[in-house]
C-alpha positions as CSV (number, residue, x, y, z in Angstrom):
1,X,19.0,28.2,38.5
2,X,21.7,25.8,40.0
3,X,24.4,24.1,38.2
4,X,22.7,20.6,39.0
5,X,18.8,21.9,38.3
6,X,20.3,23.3,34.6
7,X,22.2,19.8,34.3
8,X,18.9,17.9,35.3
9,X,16.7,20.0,32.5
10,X,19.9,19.5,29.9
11,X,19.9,15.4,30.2
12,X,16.2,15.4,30.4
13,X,15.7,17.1,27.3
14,X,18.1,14.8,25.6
15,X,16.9,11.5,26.5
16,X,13.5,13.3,25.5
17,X,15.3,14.4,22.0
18,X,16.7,10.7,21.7
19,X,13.2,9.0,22.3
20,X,11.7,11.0,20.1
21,X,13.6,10.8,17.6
22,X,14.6,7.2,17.8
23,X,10.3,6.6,17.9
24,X,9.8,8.8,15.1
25,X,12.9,8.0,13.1
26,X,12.8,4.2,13.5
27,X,9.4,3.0,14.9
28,X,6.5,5.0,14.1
29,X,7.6,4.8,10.1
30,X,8.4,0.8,9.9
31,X,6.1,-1.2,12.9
32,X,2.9,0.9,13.4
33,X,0.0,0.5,11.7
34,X,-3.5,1.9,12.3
35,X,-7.1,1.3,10.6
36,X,-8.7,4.9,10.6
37,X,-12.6,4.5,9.5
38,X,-15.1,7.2,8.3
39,X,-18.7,6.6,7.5
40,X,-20.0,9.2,5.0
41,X,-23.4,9.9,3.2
42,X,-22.3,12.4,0.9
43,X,-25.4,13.6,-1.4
44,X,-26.4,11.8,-4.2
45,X,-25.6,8.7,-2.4
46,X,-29.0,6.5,-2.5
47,X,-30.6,6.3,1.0
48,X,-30.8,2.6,2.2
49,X,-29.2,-0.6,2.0
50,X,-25.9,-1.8,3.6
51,X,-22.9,0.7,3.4
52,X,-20.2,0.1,0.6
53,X,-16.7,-0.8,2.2
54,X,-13.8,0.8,0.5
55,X,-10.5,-0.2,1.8
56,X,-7.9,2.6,0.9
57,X,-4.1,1.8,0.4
58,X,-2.5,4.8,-0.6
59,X,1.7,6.1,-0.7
60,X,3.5,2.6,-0.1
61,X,6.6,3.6,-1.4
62,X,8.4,-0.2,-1.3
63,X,11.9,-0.3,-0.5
64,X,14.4,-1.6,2.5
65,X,14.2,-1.4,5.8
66,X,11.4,1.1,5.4
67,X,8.5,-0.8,3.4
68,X,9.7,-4.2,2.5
69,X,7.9,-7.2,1.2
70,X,7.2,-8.1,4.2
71,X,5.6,-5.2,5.4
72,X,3.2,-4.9,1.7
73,X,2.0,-8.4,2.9
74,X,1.2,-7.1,6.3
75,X,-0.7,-4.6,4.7
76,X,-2.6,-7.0,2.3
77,X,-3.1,-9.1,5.3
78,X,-5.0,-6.3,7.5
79,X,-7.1,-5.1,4.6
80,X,-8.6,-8.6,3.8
81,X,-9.7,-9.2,7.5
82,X,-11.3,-5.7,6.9
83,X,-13.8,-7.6,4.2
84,X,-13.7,-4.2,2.0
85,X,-15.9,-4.4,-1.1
86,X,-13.5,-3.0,-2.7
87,X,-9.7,-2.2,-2.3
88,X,-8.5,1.3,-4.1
89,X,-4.7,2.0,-4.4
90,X,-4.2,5.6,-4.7
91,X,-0.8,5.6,-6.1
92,X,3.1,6.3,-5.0
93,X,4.1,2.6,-5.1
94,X,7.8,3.1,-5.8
95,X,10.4,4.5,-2.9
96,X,10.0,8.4,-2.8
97,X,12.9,8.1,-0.7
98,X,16.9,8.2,-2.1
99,X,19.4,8.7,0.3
100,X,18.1,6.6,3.5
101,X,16.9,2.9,1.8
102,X,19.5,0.6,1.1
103,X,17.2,-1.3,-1.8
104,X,14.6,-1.3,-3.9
105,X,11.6,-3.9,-3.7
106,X,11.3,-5.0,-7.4
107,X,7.7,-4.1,-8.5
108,X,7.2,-7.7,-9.4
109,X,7.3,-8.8,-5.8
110,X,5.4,-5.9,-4.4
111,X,2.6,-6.5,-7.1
112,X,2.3,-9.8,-6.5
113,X,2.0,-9.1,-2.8
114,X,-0.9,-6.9,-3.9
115,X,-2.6,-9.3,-6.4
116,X,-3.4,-11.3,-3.1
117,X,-5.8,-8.3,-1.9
118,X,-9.1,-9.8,-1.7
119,X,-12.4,-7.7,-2.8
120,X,-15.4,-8.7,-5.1
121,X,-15.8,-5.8,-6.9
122,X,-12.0,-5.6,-7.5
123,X,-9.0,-3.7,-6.6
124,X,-8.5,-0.7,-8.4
125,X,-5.4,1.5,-9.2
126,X,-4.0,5.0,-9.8
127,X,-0.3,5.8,-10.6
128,X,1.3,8.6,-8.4
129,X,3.8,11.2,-9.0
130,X,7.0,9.3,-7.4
131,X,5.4,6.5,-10.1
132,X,5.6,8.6,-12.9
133,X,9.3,10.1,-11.8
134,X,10.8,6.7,-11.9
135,X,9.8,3.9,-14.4
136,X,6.1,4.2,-14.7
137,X,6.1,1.6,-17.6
138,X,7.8,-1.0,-15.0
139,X,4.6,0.0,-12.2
140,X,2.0,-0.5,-14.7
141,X,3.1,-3.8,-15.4
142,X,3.6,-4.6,-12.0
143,X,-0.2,-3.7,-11.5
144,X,-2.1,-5.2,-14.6
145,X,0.2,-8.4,-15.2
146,X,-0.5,-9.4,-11.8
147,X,-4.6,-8.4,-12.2
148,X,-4.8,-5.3,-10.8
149,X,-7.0,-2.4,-13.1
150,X,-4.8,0.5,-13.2
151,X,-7.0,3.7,-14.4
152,X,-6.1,6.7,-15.6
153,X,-8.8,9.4,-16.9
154,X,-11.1,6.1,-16.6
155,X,-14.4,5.2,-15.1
156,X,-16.0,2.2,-14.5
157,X,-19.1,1.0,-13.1
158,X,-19.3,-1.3,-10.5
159,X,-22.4,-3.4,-9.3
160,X,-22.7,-4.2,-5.6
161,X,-24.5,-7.5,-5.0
162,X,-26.7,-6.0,-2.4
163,X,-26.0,-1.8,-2.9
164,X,-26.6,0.5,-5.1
165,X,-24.5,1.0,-8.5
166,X,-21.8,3.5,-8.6
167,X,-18.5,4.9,-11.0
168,X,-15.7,4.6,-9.8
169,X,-13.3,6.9,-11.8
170,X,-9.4,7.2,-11.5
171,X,-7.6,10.4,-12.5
172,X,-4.2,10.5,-14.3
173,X,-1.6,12.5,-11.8
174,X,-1.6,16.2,-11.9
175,X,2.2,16.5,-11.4
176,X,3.4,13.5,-13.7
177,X,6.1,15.4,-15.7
178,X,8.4,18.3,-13.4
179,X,8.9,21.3,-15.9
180,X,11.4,22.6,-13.2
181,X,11.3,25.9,-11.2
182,X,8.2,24.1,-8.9
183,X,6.3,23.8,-12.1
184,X,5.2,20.4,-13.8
185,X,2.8,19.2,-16.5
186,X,-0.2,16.5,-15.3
187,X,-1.5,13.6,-17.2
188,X,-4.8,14.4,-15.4
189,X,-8.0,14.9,-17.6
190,X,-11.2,16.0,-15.1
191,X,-13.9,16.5,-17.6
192,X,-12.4,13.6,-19.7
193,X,-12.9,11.4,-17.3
194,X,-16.2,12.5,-16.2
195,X,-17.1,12.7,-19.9
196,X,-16.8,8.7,-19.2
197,X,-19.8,8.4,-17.2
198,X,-23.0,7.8,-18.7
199,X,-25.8,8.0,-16.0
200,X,-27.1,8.4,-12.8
201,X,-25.1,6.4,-10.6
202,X,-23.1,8.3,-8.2
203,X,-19.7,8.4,-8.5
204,X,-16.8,8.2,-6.1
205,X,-13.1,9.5,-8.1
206,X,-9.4,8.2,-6.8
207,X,-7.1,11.3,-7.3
208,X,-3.1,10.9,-6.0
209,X,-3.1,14.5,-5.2
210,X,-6.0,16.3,-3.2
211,X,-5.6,19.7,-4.9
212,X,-8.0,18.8,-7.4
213,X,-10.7,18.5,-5.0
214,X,-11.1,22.8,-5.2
215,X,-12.6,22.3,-8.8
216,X,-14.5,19.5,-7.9
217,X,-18.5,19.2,-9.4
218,X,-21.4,18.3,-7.8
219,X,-21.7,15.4,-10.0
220,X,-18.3,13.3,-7.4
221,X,-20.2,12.2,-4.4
222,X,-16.7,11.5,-2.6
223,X,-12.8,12.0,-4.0
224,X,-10.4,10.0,-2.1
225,X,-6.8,11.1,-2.2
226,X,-3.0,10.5,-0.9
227,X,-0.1,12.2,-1.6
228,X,0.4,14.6,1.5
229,X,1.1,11.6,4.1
230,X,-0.8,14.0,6.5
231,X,2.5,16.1,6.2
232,X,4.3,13.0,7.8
233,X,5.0,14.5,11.1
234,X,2.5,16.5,13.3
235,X,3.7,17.9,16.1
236,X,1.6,19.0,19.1
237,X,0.9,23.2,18.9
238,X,2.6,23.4,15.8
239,X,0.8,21.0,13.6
240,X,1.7,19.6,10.3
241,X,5.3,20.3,9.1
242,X,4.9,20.1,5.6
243,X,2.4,19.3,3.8
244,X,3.0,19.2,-0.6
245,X,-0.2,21.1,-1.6
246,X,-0.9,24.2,-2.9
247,X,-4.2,24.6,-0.5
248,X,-2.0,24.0,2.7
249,X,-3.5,22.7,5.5
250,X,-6.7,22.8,3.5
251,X,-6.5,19.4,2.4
252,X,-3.6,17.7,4.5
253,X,-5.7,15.0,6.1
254,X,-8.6,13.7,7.0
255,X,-12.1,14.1,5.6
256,X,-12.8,17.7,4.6
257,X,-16.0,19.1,3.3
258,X,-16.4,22.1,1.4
259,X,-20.2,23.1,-0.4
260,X,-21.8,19.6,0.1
261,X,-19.1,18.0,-1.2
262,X,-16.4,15.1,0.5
263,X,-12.7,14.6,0.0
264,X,-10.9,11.7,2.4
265,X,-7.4,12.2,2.2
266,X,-5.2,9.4,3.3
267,X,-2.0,10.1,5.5
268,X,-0.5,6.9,3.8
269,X,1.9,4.2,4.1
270,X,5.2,4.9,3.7
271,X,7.7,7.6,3.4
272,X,8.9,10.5,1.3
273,X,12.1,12.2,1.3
274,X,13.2,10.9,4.9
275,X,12.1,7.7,7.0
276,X,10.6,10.1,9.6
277,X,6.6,9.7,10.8
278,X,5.3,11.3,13.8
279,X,1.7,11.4,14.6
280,X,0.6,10.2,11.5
281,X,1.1,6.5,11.8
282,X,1.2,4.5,8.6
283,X,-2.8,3.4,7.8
284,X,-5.4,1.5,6.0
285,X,-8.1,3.7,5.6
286,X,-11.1,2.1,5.9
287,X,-14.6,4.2,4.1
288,X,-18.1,3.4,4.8
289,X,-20.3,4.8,2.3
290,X,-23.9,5.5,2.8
291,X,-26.1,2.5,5.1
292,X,-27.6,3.5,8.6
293,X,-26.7,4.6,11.6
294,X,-24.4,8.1,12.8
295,X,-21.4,9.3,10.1
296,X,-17.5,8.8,11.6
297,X,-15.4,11.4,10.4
């Protein structure tokens, strides 16, 4: 190879290196924002009638440049054109990142960004881990003085105007207190909140992390979870860097199926430990729950 070939390769593969990383580091993370929609008929659904619309916000983590206000609002904004029936929040609404913000958003401003979501059966809330390691007294209150149900261990049963009945349950976080060495203590209670639901009417559970979903019954038609951010960067041919489950890849993203039963897990909003997202842009996800025509997933 020739002096000027190797020198051609060499600047290529920087300004390559710069792109990407200036994309990934600065773009992808802060401007984009993608709608990703699945259409599931997960058994135990009831057959017929129009599809319930679930618009699911999960892993905001609010703080400069990376999720201001500004960028909660667009959030609220694009769900409400979506006309969801109702909005879930799945949890890590504080920063989960500490050396590359330069401020908090107090959670009185993004709550009140999020009171504005617009659903009538509600928006509903879980807490997250990053909620629990910081001041989780200070995100409740952001969540139910500004109107927003924040559940944990809870189920409650919500009646479409033209759909079927259904629970919706919310699951306290499995790794709410760290006990150190990669151990930690949950506030989550399974059979609790399970215990909660007194009939027939399918149910659909919020959980932060996915893990739960291996010891999932029959009795959940559909989990919906965040907390993995779709391992935040996924790189062509080598996939998902890292992904903070103890399944793996098993339930990193996406809508998985295992024994009849459905798990959508959300690759989120913002960003944990750096401000780096690469092919899995922030999103909305966007569930259509039973009605006609072919499943998306």
């Amino acid at each position: 190879m020739s002096r000027r070939t190797f020198l051609k390769i060499m600047g290529t593969t920087g300004v390559a290196t710069v792109g990407f990383s200036s994309y990934a580091f600065a773009y992808e993370p802060r401007f984009r924002l993608v709608v990703t929609p699945y259409r599931v008929r997960p058994p135990g659904w009831p057959a017929g009638g129009r599809a319930l619309r679930i618009s699911v916000i999960a892993d905001i983590h609010a703080c400069d440049p990376w999720m201001p206000l500004s960028r909660v609002e667009e959030i609220v904004a694009v769900s409400n054109d979506l006309k969801p029936d109702v909005v879930v929040l799945l949890g890590d609404f504080v920063a989960g990142l500490r050396h590359f913000r330069t401020d908090l958003v107090p959670p009185a401003q993004w709550g009140r960004a999020l009171s504005r979501l617009q659903a009538p059966l509600g928006t509903h809330a879980i807490l997250g881990n990053h909620d629990w390691w910081s001041d989780v007294a200070a995100v409740r209150g952001a969540l139910s003085s500004h109107g927003i149900a924040v559940m944990e261990n809870d189920a409650v049963l919500l009646r479409p105007d033209d759909g079927p009945p259904f629970w919706l349950a919310g699951l306290g976080d499995q790794l709410a207190h760290p006990l150190g060495h990669g151990r930690f203590r949950g506030v989550d209670d399974l059979a609790g909140t399970l215990a909660r639901v007194d009939d027939d009417a399918p149910v659909i559970l919020a959980a932060h992390e996915p893990d739960i979903f291996a010891r999932m019954p029959e009795r959940v038609s559909l989990t919906l979870a965040g907390h993995t951010h779709g391992g935040q960067v996924a790189l062509p041919f080598v996939g998902r860097m890292i992904v903070p489950s103890a399944y793996g890849d098993r339930y990193a993203y996406g809508h998985v199926v295992e024994n009849g039963r459905h798990l959508i897990v959300s690759g989120g909003l913002g960003c944990s430990m750096i401000p780096v997202r690469f092919g899995v842009p922030p999103e909305i996800v966007m569930v259509e729950v039973g009605g006609g025509g072919a499943p998306i997933v």
